[in-house]
C-alpha positions in Angstrom: -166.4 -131.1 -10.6 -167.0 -128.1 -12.8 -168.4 -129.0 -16.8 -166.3 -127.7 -19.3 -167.9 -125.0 -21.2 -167.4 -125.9 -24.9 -169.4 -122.9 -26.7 -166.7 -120.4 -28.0 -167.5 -116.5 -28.2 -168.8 -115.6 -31.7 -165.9 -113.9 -33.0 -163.8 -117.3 -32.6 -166.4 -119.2 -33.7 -165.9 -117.8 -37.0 -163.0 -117.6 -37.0 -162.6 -121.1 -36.1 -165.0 -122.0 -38.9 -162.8 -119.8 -41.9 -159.6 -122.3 -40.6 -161.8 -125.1 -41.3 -162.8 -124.2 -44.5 -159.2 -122.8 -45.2 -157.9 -126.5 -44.4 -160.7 -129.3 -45.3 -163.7 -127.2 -46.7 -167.3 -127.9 -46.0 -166.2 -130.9 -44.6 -163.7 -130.1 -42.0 -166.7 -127.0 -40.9 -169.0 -130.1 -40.5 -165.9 -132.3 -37.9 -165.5 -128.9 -36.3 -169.3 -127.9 -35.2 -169.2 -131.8 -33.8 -165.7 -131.0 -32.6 -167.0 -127.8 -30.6 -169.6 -129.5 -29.0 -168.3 -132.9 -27.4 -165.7 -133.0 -24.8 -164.2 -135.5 -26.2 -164.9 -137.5 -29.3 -163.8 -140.7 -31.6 -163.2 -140.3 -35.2 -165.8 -143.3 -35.7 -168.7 -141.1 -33.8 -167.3 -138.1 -35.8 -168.0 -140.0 -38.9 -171.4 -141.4 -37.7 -172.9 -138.1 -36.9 -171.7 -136.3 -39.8 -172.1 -138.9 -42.8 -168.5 -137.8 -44.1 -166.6 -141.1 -44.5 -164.2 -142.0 -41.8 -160.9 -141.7 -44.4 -161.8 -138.2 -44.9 -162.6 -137.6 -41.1 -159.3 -138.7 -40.1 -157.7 -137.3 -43.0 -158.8 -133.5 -42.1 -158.4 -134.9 -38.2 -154.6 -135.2 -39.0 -154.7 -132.0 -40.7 -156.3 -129.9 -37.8 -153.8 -132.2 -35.5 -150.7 -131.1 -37.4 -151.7 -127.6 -37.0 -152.6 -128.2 -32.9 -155.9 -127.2 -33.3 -157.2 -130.6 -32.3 -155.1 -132.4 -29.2 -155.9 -137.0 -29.4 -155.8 -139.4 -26.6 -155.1 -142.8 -27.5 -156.8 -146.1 -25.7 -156.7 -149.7 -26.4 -159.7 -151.7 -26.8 -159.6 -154.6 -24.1 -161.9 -157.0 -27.1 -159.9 -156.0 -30.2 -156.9 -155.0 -29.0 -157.3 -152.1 -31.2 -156.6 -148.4 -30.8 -159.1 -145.7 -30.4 -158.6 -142.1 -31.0 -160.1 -139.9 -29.0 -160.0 -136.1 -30.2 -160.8 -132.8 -28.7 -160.4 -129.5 -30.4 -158.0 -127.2 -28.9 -159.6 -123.7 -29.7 -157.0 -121.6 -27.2 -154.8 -122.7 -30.1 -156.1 -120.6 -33.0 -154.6 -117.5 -32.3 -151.0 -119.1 -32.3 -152.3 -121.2 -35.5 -153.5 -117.7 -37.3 -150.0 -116.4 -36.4 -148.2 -118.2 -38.0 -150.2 -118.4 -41.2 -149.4 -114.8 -41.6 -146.1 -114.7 -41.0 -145.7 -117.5 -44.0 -148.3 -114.8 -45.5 -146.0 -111.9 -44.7 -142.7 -113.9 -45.7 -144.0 -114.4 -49.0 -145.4 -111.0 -49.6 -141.5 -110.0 -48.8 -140.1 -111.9 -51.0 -143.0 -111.0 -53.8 -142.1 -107.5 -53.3 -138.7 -107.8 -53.3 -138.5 -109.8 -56.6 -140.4 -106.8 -58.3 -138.8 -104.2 -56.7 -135.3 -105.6 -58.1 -136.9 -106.9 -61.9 -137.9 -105.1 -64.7 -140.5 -106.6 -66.2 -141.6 -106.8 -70.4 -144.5 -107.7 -71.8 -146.7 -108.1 -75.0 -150.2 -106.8 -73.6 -152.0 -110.0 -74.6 -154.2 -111.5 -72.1 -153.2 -115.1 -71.1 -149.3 -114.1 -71.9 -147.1 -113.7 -68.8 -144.6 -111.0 -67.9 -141.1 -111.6 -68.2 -137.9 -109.8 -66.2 -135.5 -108.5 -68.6 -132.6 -111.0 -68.4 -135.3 -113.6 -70.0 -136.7 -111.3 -72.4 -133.2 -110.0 -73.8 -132.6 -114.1 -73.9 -136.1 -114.0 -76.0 -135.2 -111.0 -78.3 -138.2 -109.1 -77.1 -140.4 -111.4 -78.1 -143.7 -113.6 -76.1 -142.5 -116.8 -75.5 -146.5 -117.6 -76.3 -147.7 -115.6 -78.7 -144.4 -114.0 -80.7 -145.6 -110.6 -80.3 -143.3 -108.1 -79.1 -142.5 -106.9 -75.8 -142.2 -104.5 -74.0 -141.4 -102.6 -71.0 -144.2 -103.4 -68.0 -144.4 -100.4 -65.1 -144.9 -102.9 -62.2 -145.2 -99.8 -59.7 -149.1 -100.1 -58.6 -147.9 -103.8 -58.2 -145.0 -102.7 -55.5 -147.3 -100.5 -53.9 -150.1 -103.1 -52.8 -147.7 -105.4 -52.0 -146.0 -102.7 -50.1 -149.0 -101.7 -48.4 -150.0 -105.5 -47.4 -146.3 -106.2 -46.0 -146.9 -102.9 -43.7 -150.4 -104.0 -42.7 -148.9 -107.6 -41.8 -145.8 -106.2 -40.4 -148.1 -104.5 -37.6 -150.2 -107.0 -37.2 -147.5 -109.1 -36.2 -145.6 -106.4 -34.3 -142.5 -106.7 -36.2 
């Protein structure tokens, strides 16, 4: 019988670590070196080795498990009757995983870009004030909802083009 071979190449194992801090922070990077080095674990010897409590384990187990980056086994135990969880991490998933994250990226760049490209924008030039498309500040009479001074028109072109640019870079990323 051949041993699984758990170690991942360096480039997914940091890549694999950034997706655990992107979904559960330092702790989920603690879950995920156990994870990475155990065939198969329960949440309970997760919890034990790491000192995070076993609510959070499960919680960011559930988290990596809705995204398919971890796959669980379920058993019975014969004195309890209970179940056990028994989870593995699934690391041939992270590319599809990272996929998808920037196509919800790219989707809501394109929308972003298309909502400025189709606005015009006023505001009064005071930090903490927000911009406002025209048909709300002719609704306003030109002036900041927050501070009352006037406002007025906002070039929004360097805007478009790093949104423009970061839609292009996505869009061949994904091949689309």
């Amino acid at each position: 019988m051949q041993k699984r071979v758990t170690m991942l190449s360096t480039i997914d194992d940091v890549t694999l670590m950034k997706v655990a801090e992107a979904l559960g922070e330092e702790e989920a990077v603690k879950l995920i070196e156990i994870l990475k080095n155990s065939d198969e674990i329960t949440d309970d010897e997760i919890a034990n080795k790491t000192g995070i409590r076993l609510n959070n384990v499960r919680k960011i187990l559930y988290k990596l498990y809705d995204h398919s980056l971890v796959s669980l086994r379920r058993t019975r135990d014969p004195k309890t009757g209970w179940f056990i969880f028994h989870w593995k991490l699934q690391p041939d998933q992270l590319e599809g995983f990272i996929l998808s994250q920037k196509r919800r990226v790219f989707e809501k760049l394109n929308i972003r870009l298309e909502y400025e490209k189709n606005h015009d924008f006023y505001f009064c030039y005071t930090p903490g004030c927000k911009r406002v498309p025209f048909e709300e500040a002719v609704e306003l009479v030109f002036k900041c909802p927050t501070c009352g001074k006037p406002l007025m028109h906002y070039n929004n072109e360097k805007i478009v083009k790093v949104l423009t640019e970061k839609v292009e870079q996505l869009r061949k990323e994904l091949g689309e």
